[in-house]
N, C-alpha and C positions, 0 to 999 in steps of 0.2 A: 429295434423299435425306435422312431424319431420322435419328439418331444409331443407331447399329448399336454391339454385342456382336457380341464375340472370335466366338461362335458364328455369326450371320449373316455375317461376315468367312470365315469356313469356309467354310459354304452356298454363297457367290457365288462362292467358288474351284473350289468342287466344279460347280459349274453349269456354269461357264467351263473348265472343264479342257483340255477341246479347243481351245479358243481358244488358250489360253497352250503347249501342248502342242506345235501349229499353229506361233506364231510365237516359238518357242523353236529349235524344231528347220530352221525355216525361215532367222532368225539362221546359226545353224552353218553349215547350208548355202552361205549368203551369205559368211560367211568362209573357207568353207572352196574356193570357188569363186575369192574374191579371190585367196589366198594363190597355189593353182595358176596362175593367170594371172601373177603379180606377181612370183612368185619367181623367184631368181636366185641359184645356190649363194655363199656369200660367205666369204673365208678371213680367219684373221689369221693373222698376222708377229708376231714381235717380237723382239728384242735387248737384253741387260743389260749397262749399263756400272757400270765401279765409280769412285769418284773415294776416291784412298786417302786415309788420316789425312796433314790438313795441318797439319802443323806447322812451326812459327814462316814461317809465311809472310808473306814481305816485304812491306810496306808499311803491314800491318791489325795494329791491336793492341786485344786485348778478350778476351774468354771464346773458349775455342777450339771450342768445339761449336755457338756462335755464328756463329764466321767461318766455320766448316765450309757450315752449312745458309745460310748467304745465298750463296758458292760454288755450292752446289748447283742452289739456285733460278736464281741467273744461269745456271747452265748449261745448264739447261732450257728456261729463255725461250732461248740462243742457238740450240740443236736447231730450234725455231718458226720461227728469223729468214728473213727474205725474202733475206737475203745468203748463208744456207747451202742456201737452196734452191735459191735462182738455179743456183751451183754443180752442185748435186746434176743437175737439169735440163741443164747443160753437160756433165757427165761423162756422165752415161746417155743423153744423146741422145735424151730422152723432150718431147715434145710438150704438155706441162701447165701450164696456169696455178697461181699460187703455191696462191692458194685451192684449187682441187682435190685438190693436195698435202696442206697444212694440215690440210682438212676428210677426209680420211681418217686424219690422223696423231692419234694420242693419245701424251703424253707423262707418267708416273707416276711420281711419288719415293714409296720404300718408306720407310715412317714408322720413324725412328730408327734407319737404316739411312744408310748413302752409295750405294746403286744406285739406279738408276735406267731404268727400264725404258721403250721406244723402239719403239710399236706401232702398225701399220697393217691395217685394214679395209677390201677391196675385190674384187673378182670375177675377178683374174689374179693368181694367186700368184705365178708366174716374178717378173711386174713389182714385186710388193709387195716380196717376198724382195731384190729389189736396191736399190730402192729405201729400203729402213730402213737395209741394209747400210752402203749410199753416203751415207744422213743421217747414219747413226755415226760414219764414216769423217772427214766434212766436218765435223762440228759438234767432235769433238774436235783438230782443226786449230783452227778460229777460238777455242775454249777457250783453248788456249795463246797464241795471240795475242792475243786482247780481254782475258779476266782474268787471261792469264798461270796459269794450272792446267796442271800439267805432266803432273802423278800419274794421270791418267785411263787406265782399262783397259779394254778389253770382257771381258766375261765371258763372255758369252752372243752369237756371232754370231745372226743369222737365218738360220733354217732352212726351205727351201720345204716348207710343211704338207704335211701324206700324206691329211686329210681336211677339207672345208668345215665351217664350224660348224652347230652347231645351229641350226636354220631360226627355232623360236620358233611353229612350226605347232600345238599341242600349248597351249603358252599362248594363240596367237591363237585359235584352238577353244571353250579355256574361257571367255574372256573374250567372244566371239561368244555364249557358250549362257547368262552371266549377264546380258548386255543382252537378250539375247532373252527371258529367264525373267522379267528387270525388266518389259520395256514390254510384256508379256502381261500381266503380274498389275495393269497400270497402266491398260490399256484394260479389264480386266476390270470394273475398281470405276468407271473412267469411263464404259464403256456404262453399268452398273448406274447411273449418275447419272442420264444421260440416259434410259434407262430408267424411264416413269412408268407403266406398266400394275400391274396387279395381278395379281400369281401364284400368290400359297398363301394359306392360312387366316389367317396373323401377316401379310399384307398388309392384309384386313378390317380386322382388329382394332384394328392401327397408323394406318391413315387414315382408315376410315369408321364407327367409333362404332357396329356395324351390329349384331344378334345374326347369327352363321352358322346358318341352319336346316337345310342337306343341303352335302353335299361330291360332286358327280358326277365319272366320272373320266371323261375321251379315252377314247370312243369312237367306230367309223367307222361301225357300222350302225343306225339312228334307231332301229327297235320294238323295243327290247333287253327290254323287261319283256313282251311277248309272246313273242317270235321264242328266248329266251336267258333264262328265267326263274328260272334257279338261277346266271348268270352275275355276279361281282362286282357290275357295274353294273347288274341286276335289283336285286338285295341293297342298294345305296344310296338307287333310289328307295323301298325300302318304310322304310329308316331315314327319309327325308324326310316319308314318308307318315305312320310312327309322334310325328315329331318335330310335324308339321301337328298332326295328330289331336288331339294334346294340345293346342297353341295353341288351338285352338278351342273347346274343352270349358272351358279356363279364361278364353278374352276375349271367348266365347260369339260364336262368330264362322260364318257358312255361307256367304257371299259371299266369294272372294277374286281380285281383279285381277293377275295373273303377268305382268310386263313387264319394262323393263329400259332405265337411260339410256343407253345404249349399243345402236347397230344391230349384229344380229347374227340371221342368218336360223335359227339352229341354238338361238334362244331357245322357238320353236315346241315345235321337237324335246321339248323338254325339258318345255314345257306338255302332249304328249299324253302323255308316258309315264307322268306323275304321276299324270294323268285315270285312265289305262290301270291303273293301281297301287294306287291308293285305291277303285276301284271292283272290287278284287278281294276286297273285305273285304264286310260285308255292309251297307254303305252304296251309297246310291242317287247318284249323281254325273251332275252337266248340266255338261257343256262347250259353251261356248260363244266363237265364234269371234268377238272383237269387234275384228278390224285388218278396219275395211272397206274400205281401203285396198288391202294385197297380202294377201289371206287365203289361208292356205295348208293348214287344221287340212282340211276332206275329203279331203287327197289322201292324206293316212296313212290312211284309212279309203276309200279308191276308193267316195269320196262325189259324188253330184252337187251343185252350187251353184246350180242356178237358184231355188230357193228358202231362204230363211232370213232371217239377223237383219233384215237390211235392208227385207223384204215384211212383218216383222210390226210395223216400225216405220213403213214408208212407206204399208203398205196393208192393208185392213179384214181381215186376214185373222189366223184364230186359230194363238197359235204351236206349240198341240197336233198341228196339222197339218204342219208342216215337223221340228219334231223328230224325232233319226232313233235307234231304238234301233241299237246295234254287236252284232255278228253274234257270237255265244259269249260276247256278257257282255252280257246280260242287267239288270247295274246302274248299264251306260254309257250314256247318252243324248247325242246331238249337235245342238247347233244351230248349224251352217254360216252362214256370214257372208252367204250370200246374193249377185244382182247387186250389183256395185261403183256407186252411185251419189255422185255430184258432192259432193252435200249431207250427207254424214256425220257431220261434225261438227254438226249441226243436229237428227239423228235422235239421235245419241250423248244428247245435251244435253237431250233431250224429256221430258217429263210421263212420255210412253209409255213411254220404257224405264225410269224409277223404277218405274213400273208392275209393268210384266213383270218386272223382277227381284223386286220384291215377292211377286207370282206364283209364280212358280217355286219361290222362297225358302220355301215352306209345302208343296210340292211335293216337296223334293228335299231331300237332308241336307247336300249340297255342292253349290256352285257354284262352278266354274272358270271364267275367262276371259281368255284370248286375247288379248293389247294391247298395239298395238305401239309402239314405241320411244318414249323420252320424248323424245328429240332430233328438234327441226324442225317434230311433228305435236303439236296439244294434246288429239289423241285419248283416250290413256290419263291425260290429270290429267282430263278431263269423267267417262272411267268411273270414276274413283277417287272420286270424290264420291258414288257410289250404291254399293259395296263396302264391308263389314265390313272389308276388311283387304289391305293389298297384301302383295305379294311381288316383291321385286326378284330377277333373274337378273343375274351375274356372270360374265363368261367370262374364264377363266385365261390368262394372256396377251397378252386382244384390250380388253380395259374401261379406259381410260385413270382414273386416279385422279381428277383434275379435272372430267371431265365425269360420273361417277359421283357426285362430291357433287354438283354442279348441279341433277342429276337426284333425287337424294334430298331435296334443299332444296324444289325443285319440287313432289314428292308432299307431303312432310313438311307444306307450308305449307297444305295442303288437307285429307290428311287421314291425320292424323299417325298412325296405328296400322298402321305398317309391321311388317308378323311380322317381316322378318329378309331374309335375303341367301343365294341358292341359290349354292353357285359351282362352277360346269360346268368341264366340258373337263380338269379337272386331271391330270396327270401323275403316277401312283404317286409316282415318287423324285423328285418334287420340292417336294413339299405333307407335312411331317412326319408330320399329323394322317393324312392319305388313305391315308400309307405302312403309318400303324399299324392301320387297318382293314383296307386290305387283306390285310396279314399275318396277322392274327385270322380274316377270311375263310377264307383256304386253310390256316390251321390245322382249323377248326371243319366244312371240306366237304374235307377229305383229297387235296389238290390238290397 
């Protein structure tokens, strides 16, 4: 991925929303499922002792708010001691290891204060309730005897709670829906990494150095410029058709090869509609099916193939005769690829077809052709050598960036007067440019 703006940063959020949306709320779910499983209502206890103002106490001599707070501290570690628990565990008759005790007990001195506060955390209030009770009871015993502190008072017994605490469900929730919210927006920009295809207009532009000549959108029915001719995507191919027109008149140009380094069987599609679209003006247009490989250009026209490119290259036969005019235009002519033979690359490559394109080329005002993938077959660099001009197709999506330069390196190196880059299949809201035509469209046909 090459450096991105705040703006693109939006775009991929916006793309991904469902993703992050997905496992955002999926997160919550997960803790929120935890939680139910895991929990266990949990109480606290607690007790305030007081330890009063000692004064002139025998033995220590210093600052008296000194010898106060070191009192205090020792008296807190005594509350802790494995001797006053022991006890504690002898009186209640409770079955506990000291640690278990301990690890429920928290012990707090109120800053600049002499209390001290004597609280426990655990899932049987009766027990806890007696339990801090009985530590109060014991640790102010061993006070008087280990430091000699006499002055000690409760203030505060322990009281059996009337309610469990707060779960912490509520925090655990938010804090589930901002990991969740995290590692969506984090796999979002990570697909986007791995992510090399190409998908809007500023993908062209950013990697393949290319002109954009038409922007097509996702569509599901192939003869849209017949079948749907006041349809958005009718209205695209004639912007492609007006954007052609023009390359040509200025690079003086009648022959052009439509291919694509990328396999993609919906790149056809896009060659007859063009044909279908340009020859609705009052230009005379020869399509010609040059994948003699999978040819597929007659079956949009419920054409027969037993004759064409192939019998006018293989055999003495004139290609006036296999040309087929289209049935309601008049200024469409078809020449079908003909049987599929072995030797194609051999036919492609021939005298005869410089020839025939020659031919035709004084015949016709355009010439289209059909050719298929750059990837694996050297079919379409052979036609590019006898063509005025390529045209690369683009699929939104499905065209990996890497094998897209390959394939323009490919042409480029033969024969360099590349018109530009169709890019099919696009998605309204996903292609800014496509987004703003369309809009203009159904402004301007009241839609």
């Amino acid at each position: 991925m090459e450096e991105m703006d705040l703006k693109d940063c939006f775009i991929i959020l916006n793309n991904k929303k469902k993703l992050i949306i997905g496992i955002t709320i999926l997160s919550i779910l997960l803790v929120g499922i935890f939680n139910y499983l895991t929990f266990s209502p949990k109480y606290e206890v607690s007790a305030k002792v007081m330890l009063n103002e000692l004064e002139d106490f025998e033995g220590l001599e210093g600052d008296q708010s000194y010898i106060n707070r070191t009192l205090i501290n020792n008296y807190s570690e005594i509350i802790k001691s494995e001797i006053v628990m022991d006890e504690v565990k002898k009186n209640l008759e409770v079955e506990l290891k000291y640690e278990e005790i301990v690890e429920k007990l928290d012990v707090e001195i109120l800053p600049e204060t002499n209390f001290i506060i004597i609280k426990a955390i655990g899932s049987n209030p009766k027990n806890l309730t007696s339990i801090v009770n009985e530590i109060t009871k014991t640790s102010i015993k061993y006070a008087k005897k280990l430091i000699h502190v006499k002055n000690i008072k409760v203030v505060d017994k322990a009281q059996l709670p009337d309610a469990p605490m707060k779960s912490g469900f509520k925090k655990n929730i938010t804090i589930g829906g901002i990991v969740g919210l995290s590692l969506g927006i984090f796999l979002a920009f990570f697909l986007e990494y791995l992510n090399d295809t190409i998908r809007t207009s500023k993908d062209i532009k950013r990697y393949l150095d290319l002109p954009i000549v038409g922007i097509l959108p996702f569509v599901k029915k192939e003869l849209v410029t017949k079948k749907e001719p006041k349809s958005f995507a009718a209205e695209s191919y004639r912007s492609l058709k007006t954007n052609i027109n023009y390359l040509k008149v200025e690079n003086q140009i009648k022959s052009i090869l439509i291919t694509s380094p990328t396999l993609n069987e919906e790149n056809v599609t896009v060659v007859v509609n063009l044909a279908i679209s340009m020859a609705q003006g009052d230009e005379k247009i020869l399509l010609i099916d040059g994948d003699l490989r999978k040819p597929n250009v007659h079956k949009f026209f419920d054409m027969e193939n037993n004759y064409g490119l192939s019998n006018v290259l293989n055999e003495d036969i004139n290609y006036k005769e296999v040309i087929k005019e289209v049935k309601n235009n008049s200024n469409l002519d078809i020449l079908t690829s003909g049987p599929i033979l072995s030797r194609s690359i051999e036919l492609l490559n021939s005298k005869d077809m410089k020839s025939f394109i020659n031919k035709v080329s004084n015949e016709y005002d355009t010439i289209i052709i059909n050719g298929p993938s750059l990837g694996g077959v050297s079919d379409s660099i052979l036609l590019s050598t006898i063509v005025d001009s390529i045209l690369l197709i683009c699929t939104s999506g499905q065209s990996k960036v890497n094998e897209f330069r390959i394939g323009k390196d490919l042409i480029n190196n033969i024969n360099p007067n590349i018109l530009g880059i169709v890019l099919n299949g696009v998605k309204n809201d996903k292609d800014t440019y496509s987004k703003y035509l369309y809009n203009n469209y159904l402004y301007y046909n009241d839609i």
